[in-house]
Rosetta silent file (secondary structure, phi, psi, omega in degrees, C-alpha in Angstrom):
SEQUENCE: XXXXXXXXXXXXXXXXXXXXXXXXXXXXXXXXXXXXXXXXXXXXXXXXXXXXXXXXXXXXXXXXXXXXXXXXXXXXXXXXXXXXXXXXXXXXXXXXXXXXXXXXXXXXXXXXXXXXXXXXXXXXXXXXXXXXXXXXXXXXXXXXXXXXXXXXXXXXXXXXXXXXXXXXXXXXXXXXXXXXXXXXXXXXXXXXXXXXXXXXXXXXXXXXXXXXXXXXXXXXXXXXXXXXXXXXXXXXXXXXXXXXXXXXXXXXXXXXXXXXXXXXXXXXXXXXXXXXXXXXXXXXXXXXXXXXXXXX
SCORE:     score description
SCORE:     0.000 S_00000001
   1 L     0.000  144.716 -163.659   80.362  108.066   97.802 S_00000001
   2 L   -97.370  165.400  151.402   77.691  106.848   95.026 S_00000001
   3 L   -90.503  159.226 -172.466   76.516  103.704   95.877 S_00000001
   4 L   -80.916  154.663  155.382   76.204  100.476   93.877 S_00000001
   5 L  -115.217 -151.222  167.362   74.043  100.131   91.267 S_00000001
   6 L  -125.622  138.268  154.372   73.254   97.456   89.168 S_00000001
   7 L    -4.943  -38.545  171.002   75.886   95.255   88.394 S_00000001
   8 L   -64.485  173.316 -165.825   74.506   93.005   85.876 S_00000001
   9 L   -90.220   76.923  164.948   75.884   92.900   82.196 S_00000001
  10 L   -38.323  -71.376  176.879   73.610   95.171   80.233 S_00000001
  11 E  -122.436  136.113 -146.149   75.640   96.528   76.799 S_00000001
  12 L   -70.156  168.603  164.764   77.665   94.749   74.362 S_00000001
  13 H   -52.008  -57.971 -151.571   81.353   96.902   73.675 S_00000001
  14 H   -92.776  -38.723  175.311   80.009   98.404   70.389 S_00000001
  15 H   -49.920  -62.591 -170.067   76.516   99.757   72.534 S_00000001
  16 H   -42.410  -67.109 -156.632   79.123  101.427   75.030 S_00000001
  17 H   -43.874  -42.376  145.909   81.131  102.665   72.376 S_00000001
  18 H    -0.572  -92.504  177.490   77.717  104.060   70.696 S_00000001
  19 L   -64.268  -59.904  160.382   76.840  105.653   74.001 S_00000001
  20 L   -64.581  -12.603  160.781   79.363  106.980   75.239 S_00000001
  21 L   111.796  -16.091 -170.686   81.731  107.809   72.065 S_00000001
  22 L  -124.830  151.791 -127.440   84.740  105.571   73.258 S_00000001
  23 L   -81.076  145.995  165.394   85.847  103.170   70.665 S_00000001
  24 H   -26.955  -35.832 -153.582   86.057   99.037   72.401 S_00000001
  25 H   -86.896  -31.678 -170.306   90.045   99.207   71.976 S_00000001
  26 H   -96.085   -8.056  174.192   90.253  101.918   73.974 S_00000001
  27 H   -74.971  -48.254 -175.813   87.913  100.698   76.991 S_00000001
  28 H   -43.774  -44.278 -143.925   89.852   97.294   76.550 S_00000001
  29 H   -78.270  -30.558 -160.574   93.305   99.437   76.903 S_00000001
  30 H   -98.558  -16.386  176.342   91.517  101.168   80.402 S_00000001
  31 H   -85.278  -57.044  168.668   90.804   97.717   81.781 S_00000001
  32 H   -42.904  -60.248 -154.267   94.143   96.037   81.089 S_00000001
  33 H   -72.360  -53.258 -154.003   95.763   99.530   82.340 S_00000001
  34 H  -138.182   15.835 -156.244   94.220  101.025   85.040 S_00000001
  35 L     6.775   55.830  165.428   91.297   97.914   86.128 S_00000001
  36 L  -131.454 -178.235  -52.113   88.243  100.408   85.005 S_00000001
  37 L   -67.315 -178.630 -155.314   86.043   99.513   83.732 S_00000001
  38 L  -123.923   48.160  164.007   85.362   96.077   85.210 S_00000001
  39 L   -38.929  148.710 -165.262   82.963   94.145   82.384 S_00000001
  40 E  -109.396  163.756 -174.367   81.537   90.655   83.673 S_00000001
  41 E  -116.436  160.435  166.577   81.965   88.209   80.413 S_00000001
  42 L   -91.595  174.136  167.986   78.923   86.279   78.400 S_00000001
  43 L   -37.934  -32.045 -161.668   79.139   82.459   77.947 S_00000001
  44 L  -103.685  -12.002 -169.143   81.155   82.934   74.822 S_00000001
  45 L   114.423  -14.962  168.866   83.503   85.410   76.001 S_00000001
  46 L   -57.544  122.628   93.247   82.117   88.664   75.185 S_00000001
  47 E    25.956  107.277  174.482   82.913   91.660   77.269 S_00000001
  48 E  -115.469  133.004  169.196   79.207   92.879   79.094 S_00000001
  49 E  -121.372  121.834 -176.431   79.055   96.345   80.721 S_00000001
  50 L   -93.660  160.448 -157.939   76.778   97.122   83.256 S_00000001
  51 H   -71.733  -60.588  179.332   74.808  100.810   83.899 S_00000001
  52 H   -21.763  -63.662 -158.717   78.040  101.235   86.696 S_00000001
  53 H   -64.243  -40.080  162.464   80.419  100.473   84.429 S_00000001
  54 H   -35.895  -75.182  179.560   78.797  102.661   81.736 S_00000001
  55 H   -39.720  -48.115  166.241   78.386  105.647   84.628 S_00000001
  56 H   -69.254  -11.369  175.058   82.507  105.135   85.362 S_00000001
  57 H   -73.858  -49.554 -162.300   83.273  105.470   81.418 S_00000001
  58 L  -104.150    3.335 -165.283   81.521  108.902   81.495 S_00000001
  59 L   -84.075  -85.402 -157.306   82.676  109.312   84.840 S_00000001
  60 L   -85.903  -10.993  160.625   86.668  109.451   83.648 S_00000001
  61 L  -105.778   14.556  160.823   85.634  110.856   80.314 S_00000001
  62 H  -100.853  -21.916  134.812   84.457  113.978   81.675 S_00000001
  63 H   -39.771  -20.232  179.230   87.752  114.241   83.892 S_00000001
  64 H   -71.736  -67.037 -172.618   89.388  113.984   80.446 S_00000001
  65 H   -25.849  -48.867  165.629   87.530  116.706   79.385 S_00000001
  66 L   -75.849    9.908  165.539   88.674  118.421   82.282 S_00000001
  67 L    80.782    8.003  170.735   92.388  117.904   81.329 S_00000001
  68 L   -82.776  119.039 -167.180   92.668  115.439   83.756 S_00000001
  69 L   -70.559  153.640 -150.207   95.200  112.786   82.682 S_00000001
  70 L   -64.173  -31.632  179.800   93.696  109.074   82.174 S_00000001
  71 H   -57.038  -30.366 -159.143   95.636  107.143   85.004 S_00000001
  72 H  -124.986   12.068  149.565   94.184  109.718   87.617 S_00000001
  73 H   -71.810  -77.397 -166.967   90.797  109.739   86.189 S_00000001
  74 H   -36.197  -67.312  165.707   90.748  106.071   86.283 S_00000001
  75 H   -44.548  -50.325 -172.145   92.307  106.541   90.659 S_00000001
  76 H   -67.281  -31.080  171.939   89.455  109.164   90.758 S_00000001
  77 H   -65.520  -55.291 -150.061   86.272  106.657   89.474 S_00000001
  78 H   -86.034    9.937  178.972   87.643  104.089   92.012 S_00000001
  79 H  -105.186  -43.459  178.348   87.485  106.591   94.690 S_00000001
  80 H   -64.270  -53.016  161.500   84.307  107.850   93.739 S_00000001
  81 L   -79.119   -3.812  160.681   82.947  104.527   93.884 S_00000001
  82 L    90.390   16.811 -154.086   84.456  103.190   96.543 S_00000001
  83 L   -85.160  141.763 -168.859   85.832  100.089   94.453 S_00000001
  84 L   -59.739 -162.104  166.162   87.851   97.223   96.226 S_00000001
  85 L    68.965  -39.729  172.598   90.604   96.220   95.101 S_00000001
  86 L   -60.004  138.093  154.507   92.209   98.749   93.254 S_00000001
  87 L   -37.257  102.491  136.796   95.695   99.835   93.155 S_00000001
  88 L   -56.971  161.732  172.590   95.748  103.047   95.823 S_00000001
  89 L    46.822 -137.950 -144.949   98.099  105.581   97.274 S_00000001
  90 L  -101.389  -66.066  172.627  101.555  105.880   95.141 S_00000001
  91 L    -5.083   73.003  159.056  101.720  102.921   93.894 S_00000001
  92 L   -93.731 -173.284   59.649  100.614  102.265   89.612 S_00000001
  93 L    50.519  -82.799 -167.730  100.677  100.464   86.832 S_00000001
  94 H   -56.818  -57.192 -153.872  103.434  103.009   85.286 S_00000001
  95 H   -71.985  -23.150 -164.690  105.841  103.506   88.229 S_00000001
  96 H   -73.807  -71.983  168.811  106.071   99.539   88.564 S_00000001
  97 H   -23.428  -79.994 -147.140  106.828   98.838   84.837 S_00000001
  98 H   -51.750  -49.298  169.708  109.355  102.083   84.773 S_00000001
  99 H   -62.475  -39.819   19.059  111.222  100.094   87.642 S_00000001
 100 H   102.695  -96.368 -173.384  111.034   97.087   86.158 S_00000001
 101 L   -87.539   33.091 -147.064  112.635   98.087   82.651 S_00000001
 102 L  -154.973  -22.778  161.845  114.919  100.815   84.625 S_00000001
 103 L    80.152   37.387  171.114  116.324   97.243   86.040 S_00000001
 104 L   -68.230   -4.320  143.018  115.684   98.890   89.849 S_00000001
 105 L    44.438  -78.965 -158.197  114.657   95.546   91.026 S_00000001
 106 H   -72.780  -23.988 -167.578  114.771   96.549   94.844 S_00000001
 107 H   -67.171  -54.066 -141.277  112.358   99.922   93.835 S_00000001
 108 H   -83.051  -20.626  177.081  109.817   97.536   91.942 S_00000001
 109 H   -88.715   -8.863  167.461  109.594   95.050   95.122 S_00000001
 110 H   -38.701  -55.717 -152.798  109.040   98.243   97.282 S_00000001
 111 H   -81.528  -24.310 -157.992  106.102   99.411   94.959 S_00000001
 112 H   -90.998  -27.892  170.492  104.933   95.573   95.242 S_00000001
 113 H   -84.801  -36.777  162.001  105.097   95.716   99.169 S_00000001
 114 H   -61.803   -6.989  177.582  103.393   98.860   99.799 S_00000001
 115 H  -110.302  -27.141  144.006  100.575   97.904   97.258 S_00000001
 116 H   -26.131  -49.917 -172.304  100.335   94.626   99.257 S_00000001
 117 L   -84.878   -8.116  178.848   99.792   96.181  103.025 S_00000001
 118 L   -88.498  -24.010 -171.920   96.726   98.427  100.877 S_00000001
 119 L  -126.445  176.619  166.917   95.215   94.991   99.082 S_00000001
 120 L   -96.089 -164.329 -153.453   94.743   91.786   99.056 S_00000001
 121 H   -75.915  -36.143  154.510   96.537   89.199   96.902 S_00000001
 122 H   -33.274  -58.111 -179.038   93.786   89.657   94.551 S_00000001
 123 H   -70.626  -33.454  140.631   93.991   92.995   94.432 S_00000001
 124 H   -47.961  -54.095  176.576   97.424   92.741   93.567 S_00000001
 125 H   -61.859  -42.450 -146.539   97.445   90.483   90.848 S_00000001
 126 H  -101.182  -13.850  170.057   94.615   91.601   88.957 S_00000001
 127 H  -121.752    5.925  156.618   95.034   95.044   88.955 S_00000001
 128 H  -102.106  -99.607 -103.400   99.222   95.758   89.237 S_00000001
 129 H   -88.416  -45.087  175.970  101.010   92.600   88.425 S_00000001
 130 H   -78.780  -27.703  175.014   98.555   91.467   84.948 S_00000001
 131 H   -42.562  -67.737  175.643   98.544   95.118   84.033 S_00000001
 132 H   -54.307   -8.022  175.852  102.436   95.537   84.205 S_00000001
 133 H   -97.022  -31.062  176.602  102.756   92.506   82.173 S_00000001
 134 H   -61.096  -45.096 -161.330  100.161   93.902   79.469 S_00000001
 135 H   -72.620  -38.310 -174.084  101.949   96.941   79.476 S_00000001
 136 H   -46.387  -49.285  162.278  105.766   95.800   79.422 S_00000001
 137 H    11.283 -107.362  149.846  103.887   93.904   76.325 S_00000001
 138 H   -11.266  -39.639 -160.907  102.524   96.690   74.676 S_00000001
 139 H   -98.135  -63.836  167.433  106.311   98.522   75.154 S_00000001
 140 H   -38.785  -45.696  159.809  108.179   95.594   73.652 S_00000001
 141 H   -36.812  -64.271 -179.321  105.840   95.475   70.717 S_00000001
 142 H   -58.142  -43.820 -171.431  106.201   98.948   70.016 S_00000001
 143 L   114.987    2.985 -161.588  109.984   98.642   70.192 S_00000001
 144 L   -91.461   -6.731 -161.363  110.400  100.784   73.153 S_00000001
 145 L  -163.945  157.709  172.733  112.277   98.217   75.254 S_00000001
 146 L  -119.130  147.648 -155.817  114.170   95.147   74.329 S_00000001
 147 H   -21.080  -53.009  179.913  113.512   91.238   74.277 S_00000001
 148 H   -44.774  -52.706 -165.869  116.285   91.352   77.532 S_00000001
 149 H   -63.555  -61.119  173.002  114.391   93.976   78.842 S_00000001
 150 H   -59.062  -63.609 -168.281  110.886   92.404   78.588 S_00000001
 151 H   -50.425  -25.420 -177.423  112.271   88.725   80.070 S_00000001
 152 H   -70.778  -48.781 -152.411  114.138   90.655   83.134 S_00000001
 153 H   -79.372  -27.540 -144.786  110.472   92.282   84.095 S_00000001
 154 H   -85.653  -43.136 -169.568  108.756   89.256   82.954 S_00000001
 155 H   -77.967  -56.511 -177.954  111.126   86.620   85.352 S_00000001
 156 H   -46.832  -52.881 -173.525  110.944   89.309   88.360 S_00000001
 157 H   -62.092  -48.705  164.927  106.816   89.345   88.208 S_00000001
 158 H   -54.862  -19.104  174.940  107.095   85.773   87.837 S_00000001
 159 H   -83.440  -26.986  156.718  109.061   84.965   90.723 S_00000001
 160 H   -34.697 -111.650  170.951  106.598   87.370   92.632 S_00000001
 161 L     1.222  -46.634 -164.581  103.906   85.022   91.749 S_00000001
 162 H   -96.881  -32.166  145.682  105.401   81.898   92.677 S_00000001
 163 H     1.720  -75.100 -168.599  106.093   83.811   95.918 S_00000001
 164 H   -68.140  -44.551 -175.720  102.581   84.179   96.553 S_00000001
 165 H   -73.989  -10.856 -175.336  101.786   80.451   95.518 S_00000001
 166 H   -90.513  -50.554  149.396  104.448   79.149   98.134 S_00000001
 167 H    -2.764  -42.700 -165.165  102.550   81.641  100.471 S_00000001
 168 L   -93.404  -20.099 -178.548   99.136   80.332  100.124 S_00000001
 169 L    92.257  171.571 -176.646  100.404   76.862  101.423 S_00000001
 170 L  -117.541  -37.592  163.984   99.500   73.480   99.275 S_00000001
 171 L    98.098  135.478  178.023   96.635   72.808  102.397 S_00000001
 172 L  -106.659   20.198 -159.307   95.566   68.991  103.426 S_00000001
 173 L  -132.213 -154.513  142.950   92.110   69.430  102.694 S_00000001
 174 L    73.068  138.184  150.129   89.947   70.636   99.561 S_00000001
 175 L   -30.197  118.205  169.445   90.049   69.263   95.951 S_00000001
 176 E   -65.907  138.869  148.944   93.039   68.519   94.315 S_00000001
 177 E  -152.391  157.485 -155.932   93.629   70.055   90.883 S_00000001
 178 E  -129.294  121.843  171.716   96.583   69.592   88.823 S_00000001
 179 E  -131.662  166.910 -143.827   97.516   72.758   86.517 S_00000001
 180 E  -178.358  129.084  174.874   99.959   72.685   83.938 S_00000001
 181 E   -74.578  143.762  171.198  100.921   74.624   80.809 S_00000001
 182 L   -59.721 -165.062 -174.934  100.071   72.959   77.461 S_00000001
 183 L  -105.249 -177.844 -159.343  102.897   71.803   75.418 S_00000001
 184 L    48.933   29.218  161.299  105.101   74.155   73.511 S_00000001
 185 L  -109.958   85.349 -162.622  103.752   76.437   76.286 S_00000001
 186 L  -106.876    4.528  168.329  106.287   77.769   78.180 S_00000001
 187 L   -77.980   99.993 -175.618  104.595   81.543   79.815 S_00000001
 188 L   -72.150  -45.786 -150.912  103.615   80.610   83.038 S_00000001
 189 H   -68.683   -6.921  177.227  102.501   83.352   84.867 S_00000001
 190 H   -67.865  -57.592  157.320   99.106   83.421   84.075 S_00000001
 191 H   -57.478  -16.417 -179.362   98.851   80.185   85.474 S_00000001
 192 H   -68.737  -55.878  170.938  100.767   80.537   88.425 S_00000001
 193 H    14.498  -77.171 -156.883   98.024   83.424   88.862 S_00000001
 194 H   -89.487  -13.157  170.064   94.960   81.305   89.031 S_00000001
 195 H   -73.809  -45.733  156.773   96.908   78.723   91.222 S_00000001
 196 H   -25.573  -79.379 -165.794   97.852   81.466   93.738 S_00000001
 197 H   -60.345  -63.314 -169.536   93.667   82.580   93.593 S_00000001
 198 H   -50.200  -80.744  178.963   92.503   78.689   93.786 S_00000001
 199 H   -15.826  -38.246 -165.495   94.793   77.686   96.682 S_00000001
 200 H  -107.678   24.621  143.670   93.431   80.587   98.860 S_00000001
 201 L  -115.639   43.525  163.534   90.341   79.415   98.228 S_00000001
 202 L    77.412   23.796  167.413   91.126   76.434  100.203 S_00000001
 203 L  -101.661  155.796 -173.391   91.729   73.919   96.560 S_00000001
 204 E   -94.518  118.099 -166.741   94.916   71.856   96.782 S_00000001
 205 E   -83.152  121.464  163.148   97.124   73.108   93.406 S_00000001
 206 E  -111.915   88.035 -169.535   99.150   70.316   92.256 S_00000001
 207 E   -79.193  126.888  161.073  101.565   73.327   89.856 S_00000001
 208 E  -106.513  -24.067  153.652  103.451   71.181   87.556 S_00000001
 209 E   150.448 -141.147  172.234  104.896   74.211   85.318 S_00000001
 210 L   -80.948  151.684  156.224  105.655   75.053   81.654 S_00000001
 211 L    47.394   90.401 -155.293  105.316   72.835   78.254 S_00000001
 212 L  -122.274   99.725  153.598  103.227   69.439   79.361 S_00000001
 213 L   -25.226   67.283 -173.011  102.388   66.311   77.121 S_00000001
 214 H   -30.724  -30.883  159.473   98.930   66.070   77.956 S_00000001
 215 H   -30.786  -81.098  171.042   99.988   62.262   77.648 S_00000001
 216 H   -79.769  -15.334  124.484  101.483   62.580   80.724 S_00000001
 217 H     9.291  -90.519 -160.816   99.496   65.054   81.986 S_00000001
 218 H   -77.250  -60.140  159.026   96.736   63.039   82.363 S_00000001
 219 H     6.690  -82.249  138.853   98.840   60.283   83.794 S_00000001
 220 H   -24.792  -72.034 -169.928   99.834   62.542   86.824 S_00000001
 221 H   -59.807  -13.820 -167.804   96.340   63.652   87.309 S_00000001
 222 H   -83.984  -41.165 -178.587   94.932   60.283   87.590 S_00000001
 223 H   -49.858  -38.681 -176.321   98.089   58.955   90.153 S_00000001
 224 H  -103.464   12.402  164.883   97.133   61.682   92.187 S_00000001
 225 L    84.282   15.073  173.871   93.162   61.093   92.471 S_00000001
 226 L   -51.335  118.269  175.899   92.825   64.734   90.904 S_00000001
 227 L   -42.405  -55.987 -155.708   89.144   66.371   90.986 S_00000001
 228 E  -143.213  165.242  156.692   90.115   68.473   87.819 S_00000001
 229 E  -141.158  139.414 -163.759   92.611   69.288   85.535 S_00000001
 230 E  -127.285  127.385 -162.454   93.783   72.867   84.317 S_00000001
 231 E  -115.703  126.559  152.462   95.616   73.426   81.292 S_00000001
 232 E   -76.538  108.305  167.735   97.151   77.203   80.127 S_00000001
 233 L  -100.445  120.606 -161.873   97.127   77.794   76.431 S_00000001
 234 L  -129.178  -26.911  176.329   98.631   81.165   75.563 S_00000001
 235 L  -116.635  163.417  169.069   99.845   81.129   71.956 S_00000001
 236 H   -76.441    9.246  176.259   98.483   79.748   68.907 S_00000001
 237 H  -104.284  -40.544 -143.635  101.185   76.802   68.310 S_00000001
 238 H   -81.386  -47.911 -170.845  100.755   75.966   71.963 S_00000001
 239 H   -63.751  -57.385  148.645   96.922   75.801   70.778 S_00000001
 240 H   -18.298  -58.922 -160.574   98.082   73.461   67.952 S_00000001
 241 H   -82.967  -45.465  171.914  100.256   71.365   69.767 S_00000001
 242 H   -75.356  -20.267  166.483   96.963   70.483   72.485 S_00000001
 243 H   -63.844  -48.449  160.457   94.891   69.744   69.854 S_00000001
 244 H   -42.537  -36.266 -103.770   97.244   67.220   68.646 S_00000001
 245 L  -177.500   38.085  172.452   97.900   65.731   71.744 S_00000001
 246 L  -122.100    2.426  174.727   94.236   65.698   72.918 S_00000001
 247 L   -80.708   -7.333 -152.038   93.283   62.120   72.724 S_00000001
 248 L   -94.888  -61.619 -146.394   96.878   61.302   75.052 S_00000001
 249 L   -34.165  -48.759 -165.680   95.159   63.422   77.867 S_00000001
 250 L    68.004   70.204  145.616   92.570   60.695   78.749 S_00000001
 251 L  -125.108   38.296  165.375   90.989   62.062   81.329 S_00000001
 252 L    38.372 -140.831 -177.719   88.048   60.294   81.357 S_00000001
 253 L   -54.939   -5.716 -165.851   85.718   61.644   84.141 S_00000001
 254 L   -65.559  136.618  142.425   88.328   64.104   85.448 S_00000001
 255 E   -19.833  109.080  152.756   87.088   67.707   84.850 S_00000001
 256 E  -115.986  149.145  167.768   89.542   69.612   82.511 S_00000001
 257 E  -108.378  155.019 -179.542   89.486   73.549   82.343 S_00000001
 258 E  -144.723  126.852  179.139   91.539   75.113   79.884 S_00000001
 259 E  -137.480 -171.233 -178.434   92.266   79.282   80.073 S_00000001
 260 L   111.843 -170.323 -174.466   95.317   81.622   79.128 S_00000001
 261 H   -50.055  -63.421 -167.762   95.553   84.352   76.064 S_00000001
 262 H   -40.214  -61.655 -108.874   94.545   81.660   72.773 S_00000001
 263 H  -115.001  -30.743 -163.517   91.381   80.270   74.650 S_00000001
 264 H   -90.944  -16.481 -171.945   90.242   83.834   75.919 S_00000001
 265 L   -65.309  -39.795 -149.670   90.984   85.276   72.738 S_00000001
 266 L  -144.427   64.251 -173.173   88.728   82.227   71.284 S_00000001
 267 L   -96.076   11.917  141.884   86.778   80.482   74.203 S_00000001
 268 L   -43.808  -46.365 -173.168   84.731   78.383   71.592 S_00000001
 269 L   -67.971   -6.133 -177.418   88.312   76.745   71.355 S_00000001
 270 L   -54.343  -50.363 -156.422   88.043   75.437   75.097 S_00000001
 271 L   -70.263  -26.661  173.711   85.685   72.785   73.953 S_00000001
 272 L   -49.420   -2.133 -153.958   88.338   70.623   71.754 S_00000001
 273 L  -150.636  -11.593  170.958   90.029   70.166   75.145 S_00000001
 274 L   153.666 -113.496  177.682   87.265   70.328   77.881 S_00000001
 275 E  -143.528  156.562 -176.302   85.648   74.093   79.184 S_00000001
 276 E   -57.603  137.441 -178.649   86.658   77.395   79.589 S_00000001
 277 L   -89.222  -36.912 -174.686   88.163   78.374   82.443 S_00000001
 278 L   176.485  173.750  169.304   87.614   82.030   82.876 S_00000001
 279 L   -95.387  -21.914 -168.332   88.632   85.813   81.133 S_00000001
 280 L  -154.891 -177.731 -157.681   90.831   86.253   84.273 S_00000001
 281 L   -63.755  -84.401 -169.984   92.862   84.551   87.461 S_00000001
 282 H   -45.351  -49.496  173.736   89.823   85.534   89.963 S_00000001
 283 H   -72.158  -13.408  178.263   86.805   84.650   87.949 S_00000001
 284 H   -88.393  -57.124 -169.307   88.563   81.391   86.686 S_00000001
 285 H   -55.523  -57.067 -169.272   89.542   80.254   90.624 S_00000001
 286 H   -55.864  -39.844 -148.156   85.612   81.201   91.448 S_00000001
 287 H   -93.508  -13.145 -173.446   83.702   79.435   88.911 S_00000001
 288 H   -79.154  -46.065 -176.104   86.598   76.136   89.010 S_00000001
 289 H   -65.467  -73.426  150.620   86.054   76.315   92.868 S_00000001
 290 H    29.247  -68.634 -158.635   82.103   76.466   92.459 S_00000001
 291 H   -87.701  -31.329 -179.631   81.957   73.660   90.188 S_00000001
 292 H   -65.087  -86.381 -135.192   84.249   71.119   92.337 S_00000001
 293 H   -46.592  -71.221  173.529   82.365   72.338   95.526 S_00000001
 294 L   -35.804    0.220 -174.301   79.237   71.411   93.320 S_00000001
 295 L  -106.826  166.765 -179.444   80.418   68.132   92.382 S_00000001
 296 L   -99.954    0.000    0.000   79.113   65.105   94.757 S_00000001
């Protein structure tokens, strides 16, 4: 087993791709896919790779070399390094999806309970459940599966998810924060995500759902003495529609965070509406919990 090394964010996307030969799109594609490599973000949103993450790139592209296919390259770096988290045993990325748009429903909560007793809820989300949503993505895009097809996988993973958030408990203690899809936002699951991740770090989630006024929003957050407030933005009309709407929110001293696809895409775009929340569920819950812990 190597040991860690270090961890901080050393080279930009376009250095890796330099040194090692493979192009940004396709490390992004290996992160989303298979959760290698693991890049820490800059202030602005940039994608940082550390001398690990580098060493696991060249790691799985000399298993290519060796004819080893990418999925079990990817299982082999995380073995080799010993990394938490990861999907294990039978359980991927592919067989979940396959179930999933195969409409097996009873297979795909199998593969979700046997990748459960190997990880924790973390470990689940961030490397099965946002993968299988990039990829069903990626397969509707292409044309391989159809709109029906994507919303049946897309409402089973979501109903996971709010699983998990009934799971975590709503908790008597801890900051309140009240999250809430902008308006014209109606893709949730990203947000249930990061409620699921706050709650079980002991914050109290006040979920109010899809497609929000910010008007009333902010309303709600003040009636309930809310610490923060966390808004999902996922499309660009959604991104529209809160700009419009961003004088309603009011929320005076309250905190607002704002994450999903637009804002990570753009996380300069955060600031019309408050601060960035995060590139992903777990690093969003950490640095939101952090700052509340941090407030007096």
């Amino acid at each position: 087993m190597t040991g860690a090394t270090d961890s901080s964010g050393l080279f930009t996307a376009s250095e890796v791709e330099g040194r090692v030969g493979v192009p940004a799109t396709t490390l992004r594609q290996w992160e989303r896919r298979y959760g290698l490599p693991r890049p820490q973000r800059s202030a602005s949103g940039y994608r940082l790779y550390s001398k690990q993450d580098v060493a696991q790139i060249e790691y799985i592209c000399q298993r290519l070399t060796e004819g080893v296919p990418v999925s079990r390259a990817a299982q082999l770096a995380r073995e080799h390094w010993a990394l938490p988290g990861a999907p294990g045993g039978e359980v991927t990325v592919p067989q979940l999806v396959a179930a999933l748009i195969q409409g097996d429903l009873a297979g795909a909560e199998r593969l979700l309970g046997e990748a459960q007793a190997r990880l924790n809820i973390e470990g689940v989300l961030m490397h099965l459940i946002q993968p299988a949503l990039n990829l069903i993505g990626e397969q509707w895009e292409r044309g391989e599966i159809t709109v029906a097809h994507e919303h049946q996988a897309s409402a089973f993973l979501r109903a996971q998810v709010a699983n998990l958030l009934s799971a975590a408990g709503h908790g008597r203690f801890g900051p309140t924060v009240v999250a809430a899809c902008g308006p014209q936002e109606h893709h949730e699951i990203g947000l249930l995500m990061l409620s699921v991740v706050l709650r079980r770090l002991g914050v109290q989630v006040r979920y109010v759902g899809a497609n929000t006024p910010l008007g009333d929003l902010g309303v709600y957050a003040r009636s309930v003495g809310a610490q923060a407030i966390l808004i999902s933005i996922n499309t660009q009309a959604a991104l529209e529609a809160a700009l419009a709407q961003r004088q309603d929110l009011a929320a005076g001293e309250i905190p607002v965070f704002v994450g999903g696809h637009a804002i990570n895409a753009d996380p300069e775009a955060a600031a019309e509406l408050g601060r960035w929340a995060g590139p992903d569920a777990v690093q969003a819950a950490q640095q939101i919990a952090a700052i509340l812990e941090a407030q007096p």
